[in-house]
MIRO-398833 format. One line per 10 residues: number of its first residue (from 1); their letters; for each residue x, y, z of C-alpha. Coordinates in Angstrom, 1 decimal. Layout:
NUM = A = X Y Z ~ ... .
This chain:
1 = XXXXXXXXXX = 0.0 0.0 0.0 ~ 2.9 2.6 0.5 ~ 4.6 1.8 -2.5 ~ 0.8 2.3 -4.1 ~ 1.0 5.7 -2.3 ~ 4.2 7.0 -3.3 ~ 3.8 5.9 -7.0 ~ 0.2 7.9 -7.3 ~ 1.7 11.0 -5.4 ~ 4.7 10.7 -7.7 .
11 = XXXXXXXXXX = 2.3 11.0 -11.2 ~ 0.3 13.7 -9.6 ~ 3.6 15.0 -9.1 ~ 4.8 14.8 -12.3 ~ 1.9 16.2 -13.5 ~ 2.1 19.5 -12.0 ~ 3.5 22.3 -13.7 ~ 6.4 23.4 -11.4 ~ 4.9 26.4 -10.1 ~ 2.2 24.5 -9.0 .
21 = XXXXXXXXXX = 4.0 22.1 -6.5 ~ 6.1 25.2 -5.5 ~ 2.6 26.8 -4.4 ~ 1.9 23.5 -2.5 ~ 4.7 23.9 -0.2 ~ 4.2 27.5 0.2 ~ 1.2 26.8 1.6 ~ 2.1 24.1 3.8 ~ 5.5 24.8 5.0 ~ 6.0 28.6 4.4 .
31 = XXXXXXXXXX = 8.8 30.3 2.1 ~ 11.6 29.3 4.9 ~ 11.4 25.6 4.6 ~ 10.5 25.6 1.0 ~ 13.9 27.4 0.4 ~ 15.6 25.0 2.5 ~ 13.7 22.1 0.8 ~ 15.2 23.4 -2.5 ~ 18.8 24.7 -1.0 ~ 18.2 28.1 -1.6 .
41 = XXXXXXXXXX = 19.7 30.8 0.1 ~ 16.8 33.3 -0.7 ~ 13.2 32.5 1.4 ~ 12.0 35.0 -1.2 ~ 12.7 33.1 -4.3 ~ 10.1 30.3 -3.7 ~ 7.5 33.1 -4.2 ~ 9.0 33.7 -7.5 ~ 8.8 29.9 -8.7 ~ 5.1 29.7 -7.7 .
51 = XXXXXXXXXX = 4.3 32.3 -10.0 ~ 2.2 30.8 -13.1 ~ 4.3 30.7 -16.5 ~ 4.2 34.4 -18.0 ~ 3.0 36.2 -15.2 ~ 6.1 39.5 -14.2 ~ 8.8 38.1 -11.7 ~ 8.5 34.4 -12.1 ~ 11.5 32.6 -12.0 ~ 11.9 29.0 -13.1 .
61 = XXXXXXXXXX = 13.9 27.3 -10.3 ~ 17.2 25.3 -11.6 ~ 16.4 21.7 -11.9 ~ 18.3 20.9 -9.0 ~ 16.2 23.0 -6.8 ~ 12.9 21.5 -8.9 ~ 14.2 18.0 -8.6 ~ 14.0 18.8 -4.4 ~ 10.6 20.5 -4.8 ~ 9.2 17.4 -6.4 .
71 = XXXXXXXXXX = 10.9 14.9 -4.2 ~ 9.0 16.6 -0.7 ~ 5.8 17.3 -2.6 ~ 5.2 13.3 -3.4 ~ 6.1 12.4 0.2 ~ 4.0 14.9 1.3 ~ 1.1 14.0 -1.0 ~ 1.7 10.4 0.0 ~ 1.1 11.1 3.4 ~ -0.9 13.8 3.8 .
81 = XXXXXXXXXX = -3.7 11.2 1.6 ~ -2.6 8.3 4.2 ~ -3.0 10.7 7.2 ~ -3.7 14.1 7.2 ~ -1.6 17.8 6.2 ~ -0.5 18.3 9.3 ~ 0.9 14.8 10.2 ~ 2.7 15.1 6.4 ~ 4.3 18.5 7.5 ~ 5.6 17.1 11.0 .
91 = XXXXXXXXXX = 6.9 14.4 9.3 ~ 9.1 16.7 6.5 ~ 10.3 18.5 9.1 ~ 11.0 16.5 12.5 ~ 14.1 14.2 13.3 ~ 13.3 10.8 11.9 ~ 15.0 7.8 14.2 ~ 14.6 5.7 10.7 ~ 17.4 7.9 8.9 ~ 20.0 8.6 11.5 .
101 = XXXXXXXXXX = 18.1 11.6 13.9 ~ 18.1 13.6 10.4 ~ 14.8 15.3 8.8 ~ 14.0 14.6 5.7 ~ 13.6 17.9 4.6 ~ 17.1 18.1 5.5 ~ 18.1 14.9 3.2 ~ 16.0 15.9 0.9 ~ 17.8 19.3 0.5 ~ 21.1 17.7 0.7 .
111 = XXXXXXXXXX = 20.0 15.1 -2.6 ~ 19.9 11.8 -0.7 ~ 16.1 11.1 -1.8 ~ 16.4 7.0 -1.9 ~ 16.6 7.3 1.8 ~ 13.5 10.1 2.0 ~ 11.5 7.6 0.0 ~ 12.4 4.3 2.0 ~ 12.0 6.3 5.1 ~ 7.9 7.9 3.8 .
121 = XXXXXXXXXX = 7.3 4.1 2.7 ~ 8.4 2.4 6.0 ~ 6.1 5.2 8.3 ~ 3.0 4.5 5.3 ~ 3.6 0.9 6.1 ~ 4.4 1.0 9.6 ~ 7.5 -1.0 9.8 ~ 10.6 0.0 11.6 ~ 13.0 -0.8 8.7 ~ 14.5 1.5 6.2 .
């Protein structure tokens, strides 16, 4: 059933426009974490990449920064539809025992997404192992 999570939330993922997934995590973790999420120095710049194509100011993030947005928006997806927003946000952004004491919004900012992904699909399935 995780796996079944985290493969839908990854093709709603990738089938968001990336302005679109950048306005998700605006409104769920704020400009701060979103920057951090994406490694970027400026907690302004976020507000730039939600912006819809066209409109003055927008700023398409590198693909670095996009391939991090995407990455914490299907884990959060995944289990905000297993539990709720609020349990997906706490999750992004507490210590996790399962990868080392680390958050994954901190692995996911620093590009070490296979353990993000084994750590979402152990806490969908409720097992202890990573």
């Amino acid at each position: 059933m995780a796996t079944s999570l985290l493969t839908h939330a990854s093709e709603e993922t990738t089938r968001l426009r990336t302005d679109q997934v950048v306005e998700y995590l605006l409104g769920h973790f704020g400009p701060t974490y979103t920057a951090y999420i994406a490694n970027s120095r400026s907690r302004a710049m976020p507000a730039r990449w939600a912006l819809a194509p066209g409109q003055p100011n927008r700023v398409e993030p590198a693909l670095d920064k996009v391939r991090r947005l995407r990455a914490a928006h299907t884990v959060a997806v995944a289990i905000e539809k297993a539990e709720n927003d609020q349990v997906a946000r706490a999750w992004l952004i507490a210590g996790n025992p399962r990868i080392g004491g680390r958050t994954p919004a901190e692995l996911i900012r620093d590009d070490d997404l296979p353990k993000v992904f084994a750590a979402a699909e152990a806490f969908l399935e409720g097992t202890y192992s990573a």
